[in-house]
C-alpha positions as CSV (number, residue, x, y, z in Angstrom):
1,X,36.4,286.5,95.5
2,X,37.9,283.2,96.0
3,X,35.2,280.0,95.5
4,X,37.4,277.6,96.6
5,X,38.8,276.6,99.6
6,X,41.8,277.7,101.2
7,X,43.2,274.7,102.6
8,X,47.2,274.2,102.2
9,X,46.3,271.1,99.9
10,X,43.8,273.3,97.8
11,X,46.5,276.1,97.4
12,X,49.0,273.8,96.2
13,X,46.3,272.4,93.8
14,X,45.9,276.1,92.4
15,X,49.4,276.9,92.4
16,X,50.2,273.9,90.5
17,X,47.4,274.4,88.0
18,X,48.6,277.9,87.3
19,X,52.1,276.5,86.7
20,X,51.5,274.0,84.8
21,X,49.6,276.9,82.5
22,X,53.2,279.2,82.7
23,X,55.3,276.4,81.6
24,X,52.8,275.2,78.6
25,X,53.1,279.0,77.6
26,X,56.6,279.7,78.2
27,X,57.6,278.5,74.5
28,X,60.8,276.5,75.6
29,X,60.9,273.1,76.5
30,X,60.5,271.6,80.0
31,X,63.8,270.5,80.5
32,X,65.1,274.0,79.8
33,X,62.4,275.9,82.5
34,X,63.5,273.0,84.8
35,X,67.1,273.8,84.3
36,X,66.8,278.0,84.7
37,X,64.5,276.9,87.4
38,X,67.0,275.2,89.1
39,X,65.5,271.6,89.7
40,X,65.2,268.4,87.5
41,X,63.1,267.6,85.3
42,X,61.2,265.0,87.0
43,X,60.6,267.5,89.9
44,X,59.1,270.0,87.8
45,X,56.8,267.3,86.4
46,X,55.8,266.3,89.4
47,X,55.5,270.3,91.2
48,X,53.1,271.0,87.9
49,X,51.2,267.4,87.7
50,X,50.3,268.6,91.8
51,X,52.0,265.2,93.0
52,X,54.9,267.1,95.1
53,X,54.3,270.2,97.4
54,X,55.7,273.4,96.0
55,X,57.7,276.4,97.8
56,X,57.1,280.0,97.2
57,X,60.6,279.5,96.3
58,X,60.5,277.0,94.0
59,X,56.9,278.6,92.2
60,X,58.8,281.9,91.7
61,X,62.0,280.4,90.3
62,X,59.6,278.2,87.9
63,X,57.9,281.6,87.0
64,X,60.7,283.3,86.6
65,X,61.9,280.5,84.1
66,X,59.0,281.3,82.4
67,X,58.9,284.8,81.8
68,X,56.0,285.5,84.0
69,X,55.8,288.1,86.2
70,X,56.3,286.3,89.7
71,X,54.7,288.8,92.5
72,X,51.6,289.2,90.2
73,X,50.8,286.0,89.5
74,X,51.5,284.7,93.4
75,X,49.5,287.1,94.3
76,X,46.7,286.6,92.3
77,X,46.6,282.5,93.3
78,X,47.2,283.3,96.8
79,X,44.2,285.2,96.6
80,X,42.1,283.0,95.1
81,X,42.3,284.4,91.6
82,X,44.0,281.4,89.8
83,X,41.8,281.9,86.7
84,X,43.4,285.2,86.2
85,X,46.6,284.2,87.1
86,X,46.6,281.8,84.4
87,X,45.4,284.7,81.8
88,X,47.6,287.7,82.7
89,X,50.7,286.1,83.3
90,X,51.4,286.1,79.5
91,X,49.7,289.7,79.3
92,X,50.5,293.3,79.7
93,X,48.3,293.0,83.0
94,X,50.6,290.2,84.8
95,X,53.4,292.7,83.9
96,X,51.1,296.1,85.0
97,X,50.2,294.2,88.1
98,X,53.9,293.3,89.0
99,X,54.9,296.9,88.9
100,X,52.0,297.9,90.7
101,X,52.4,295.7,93.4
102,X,55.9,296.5,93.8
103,X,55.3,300.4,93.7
104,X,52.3,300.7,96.0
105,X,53.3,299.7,99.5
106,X,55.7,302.7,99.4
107,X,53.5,304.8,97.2
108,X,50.9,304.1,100.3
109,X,53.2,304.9,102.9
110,X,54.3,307.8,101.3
111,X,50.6,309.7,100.6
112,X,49.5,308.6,104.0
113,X,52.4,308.7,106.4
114,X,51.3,308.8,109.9
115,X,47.3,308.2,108.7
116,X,47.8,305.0,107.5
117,X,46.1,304.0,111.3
118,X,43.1,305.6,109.9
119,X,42.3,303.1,107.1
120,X,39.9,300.6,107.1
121,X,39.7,297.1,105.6
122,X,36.3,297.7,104.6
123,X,37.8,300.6,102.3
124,X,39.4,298.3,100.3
125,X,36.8,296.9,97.8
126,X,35.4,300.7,97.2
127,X,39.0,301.8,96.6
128,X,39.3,298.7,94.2
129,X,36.9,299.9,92.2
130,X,38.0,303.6,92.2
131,X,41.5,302.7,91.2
132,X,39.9,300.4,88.1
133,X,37.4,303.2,86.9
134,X,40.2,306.0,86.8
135,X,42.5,303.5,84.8
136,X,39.7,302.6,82.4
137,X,38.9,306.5,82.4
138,X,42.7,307.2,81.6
139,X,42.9,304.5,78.9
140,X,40.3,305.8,77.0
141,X,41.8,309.8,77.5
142,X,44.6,307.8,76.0
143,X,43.0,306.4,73.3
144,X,40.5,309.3,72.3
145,X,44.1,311.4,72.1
146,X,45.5,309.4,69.7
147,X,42.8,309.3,67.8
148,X,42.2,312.6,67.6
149,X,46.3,313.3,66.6
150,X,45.7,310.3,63.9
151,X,42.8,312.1,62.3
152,X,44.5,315.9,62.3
153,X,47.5,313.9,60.2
């Protein structure tokens, strides 16, 4: 849930934060994500110091720069999520969530077709929490598998 507000100016504030934390992270020098980012220097100094307002476009190519996976980690400040933003988007989970978010829209449309009318919003936070218990559940099937084939060795 997101605790703060979601004024433009707080946005920005967030978004800034959270790539401020993808350029500290990145492991090249400013000047080099400003350059594969497309703006100079000073801009990107002043986009992560939250002093300029920042485009989608200008956060993604910044991200991208980066190495960060730029749906995910959008997403995730857009919704309020700026702490976990900041930790996945150097992780396995900014890249799981990229693909995920890129692969369920049509995944959705395809398993529901013509029923998608029948969803409901309130759905969503149950169906949350299903999705994250069967990917813990297959993790550790995954895990219990390979330990099993390490022992029999």
């Amino acid at each position: 849930m997101p605790s703060q507000p979601s004024t433009p100016h707080a946005a920005n504030e967030r978004l800034a934060r959270t790539l401020c934390c993808a350029v500290d992270g990145a492991g090249k020098p400013r000047h080099q994500v400003a350059r594969e980012a497309g703006m100079h220097k000073d801009t990107l100094l002043r986009v992560i110091r939250g002093e300029r307002p920042i485009t989608l476009n200008e956060a993604a190519g910044i991200l991208e720069a980066c190495g960060a996976p730029v749906r995910a980690t959008l997403a995730l400040v857009l919704a309020g999520h700026e702490a976990l933003a900041a930790q996945w988007m150097h992780h396995e989970m900014g890249a799981f969530l990229e693909e995920f978010f890129s692969a369920l829209p049509g995944e959705l449309h395809e398993a529901l077709g013509d029923r998608i009318g029948d969803l409901r919003p309130r759905w969503a936070i149950g169906t949350s929490r299903l999705v994250a218990r069967m990917l813990s559940k297959h993790i550790d099937e995954f895990a219990d598998r390979d330990l099993s084939l390490a022992i029999g060795r």
